[in-house]
KEBAZA-577792 format. One record per atom (N, C-alpha, C): residue in one letter; x, y, z negated. Coordinates in steps of 0.001 Angstrom, whole numbers, padded with zeros to 6 digits, always signed. Last residue first. Example, Ala and Ser with C-alpha at 12.3 -4.5 7.8 and 13.67 -1.06 7.14 Angstrom:
BEGIN
S+012850-002250-007080S+013670-001060-007140S+012900+000030-007870A+013190-005690-007800A+012300-004500-007800A+013200-003300-007800
END
This chain:
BEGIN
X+040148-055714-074717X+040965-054819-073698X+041048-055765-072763X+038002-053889-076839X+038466-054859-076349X+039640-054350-075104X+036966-053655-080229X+038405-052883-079617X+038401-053720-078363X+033778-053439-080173X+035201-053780-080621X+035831-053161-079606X+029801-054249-080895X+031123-053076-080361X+032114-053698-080947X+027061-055830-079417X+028473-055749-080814X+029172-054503-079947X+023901-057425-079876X+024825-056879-078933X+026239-056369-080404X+020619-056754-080321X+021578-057721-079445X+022662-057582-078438X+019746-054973-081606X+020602-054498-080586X+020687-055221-079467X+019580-056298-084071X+018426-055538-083603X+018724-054836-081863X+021928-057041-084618X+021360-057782-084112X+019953-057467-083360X+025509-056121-084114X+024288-055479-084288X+023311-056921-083966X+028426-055495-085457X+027954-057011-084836X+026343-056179-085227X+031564-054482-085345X+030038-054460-085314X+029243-055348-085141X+034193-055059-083896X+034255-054392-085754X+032980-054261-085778X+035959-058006-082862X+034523-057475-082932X+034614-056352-084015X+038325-058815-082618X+038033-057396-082023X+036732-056699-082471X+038696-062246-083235X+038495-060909-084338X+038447-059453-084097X+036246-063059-080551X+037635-063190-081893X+037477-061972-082864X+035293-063741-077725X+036064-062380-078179X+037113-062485-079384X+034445-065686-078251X+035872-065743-077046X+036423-064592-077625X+032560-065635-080438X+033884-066200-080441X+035050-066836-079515X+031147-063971-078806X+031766-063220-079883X+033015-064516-080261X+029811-065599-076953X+031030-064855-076408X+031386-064426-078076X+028289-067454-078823X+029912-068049-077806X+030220-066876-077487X+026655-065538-079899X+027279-066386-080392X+028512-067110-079401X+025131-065046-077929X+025873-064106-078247X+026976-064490-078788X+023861-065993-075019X+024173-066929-076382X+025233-066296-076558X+021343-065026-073161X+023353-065214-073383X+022864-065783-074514X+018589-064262-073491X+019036-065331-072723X+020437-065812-072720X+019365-060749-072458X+018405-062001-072976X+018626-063411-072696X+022518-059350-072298X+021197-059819-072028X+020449-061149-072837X+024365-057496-075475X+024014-058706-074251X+022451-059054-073321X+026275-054802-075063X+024949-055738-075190X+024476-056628-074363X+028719-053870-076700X+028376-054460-075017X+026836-055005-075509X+031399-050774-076471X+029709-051539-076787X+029125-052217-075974X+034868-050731-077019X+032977-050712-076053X+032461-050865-077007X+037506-049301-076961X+036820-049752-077575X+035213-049532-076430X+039580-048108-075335X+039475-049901-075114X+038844-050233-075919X+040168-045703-074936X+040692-046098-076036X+040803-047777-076255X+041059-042965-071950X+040025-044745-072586X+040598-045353-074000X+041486-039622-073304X+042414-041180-072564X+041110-042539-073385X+038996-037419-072468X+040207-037876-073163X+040760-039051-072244X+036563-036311-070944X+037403-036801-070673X+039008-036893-071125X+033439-037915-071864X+034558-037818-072305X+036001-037890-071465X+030214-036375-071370X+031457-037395-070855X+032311-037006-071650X+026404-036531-071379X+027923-036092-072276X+029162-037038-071447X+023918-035857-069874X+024836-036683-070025X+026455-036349-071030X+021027-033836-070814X+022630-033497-070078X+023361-034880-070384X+018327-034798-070789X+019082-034493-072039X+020638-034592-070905X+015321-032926-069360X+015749-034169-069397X+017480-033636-070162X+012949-030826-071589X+013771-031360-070851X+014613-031860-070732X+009299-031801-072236X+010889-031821-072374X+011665-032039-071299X+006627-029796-071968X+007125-030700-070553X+008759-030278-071853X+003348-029712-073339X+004987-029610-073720X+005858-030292-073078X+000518-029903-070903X+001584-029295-071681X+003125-029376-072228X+000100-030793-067884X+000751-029059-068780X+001186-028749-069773X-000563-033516-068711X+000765-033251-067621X+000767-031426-068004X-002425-032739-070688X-001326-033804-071258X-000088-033090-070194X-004083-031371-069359X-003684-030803-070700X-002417-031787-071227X-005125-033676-067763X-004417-032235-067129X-003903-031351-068099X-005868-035703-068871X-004794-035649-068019X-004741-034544-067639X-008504-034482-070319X-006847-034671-070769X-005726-035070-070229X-009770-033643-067975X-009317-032694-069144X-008311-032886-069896X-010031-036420-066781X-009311-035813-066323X-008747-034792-066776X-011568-037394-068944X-010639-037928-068670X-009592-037506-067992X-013682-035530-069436X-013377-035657-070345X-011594-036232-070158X-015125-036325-066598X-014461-035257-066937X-013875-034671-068367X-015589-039165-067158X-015234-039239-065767X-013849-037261-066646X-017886-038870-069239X-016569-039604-069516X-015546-039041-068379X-019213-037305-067961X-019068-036767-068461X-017949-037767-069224X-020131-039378-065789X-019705-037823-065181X-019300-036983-066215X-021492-041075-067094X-020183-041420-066391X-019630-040228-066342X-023672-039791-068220X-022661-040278-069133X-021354-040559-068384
END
């Protein structure tokens, strides 16, 4: 029974690492002029809440699933 769990296990690690290998996704850049809009997400633990109101009215997003906002900042 081991020897046959044992090779059951490795059958699919070896059918898993052969098969459908994606490939990794090209970076995109932009090289226009900076516009001074971001996206910032915050770490765990900030208190989103005080920076958004250093920030002010720039914010145009406010994500929460994100934790985190986009605006015009500069």
């Amino acid at each position: 029974m081991r020897f046959f769990t044992t090779v059951v296990s490795f059958s699919l690690l070896v059918i898993s690492a052969l098969g459908n290998v994606t490939p990794l996704h090209a970076i995109e850049r932009f090289n226009g002029k900076i516009t001074g809009k971001y996206i910032v997400k915050v770490k765990d633990g900030v208190s989103k809440e005080n920076l958004l109101a250093k920030v002010g009215p720039a914010v145009t997003h406010n994500w929460e699933i994100l934790n985190g906002f986009a605006g015009a900042i500069s």
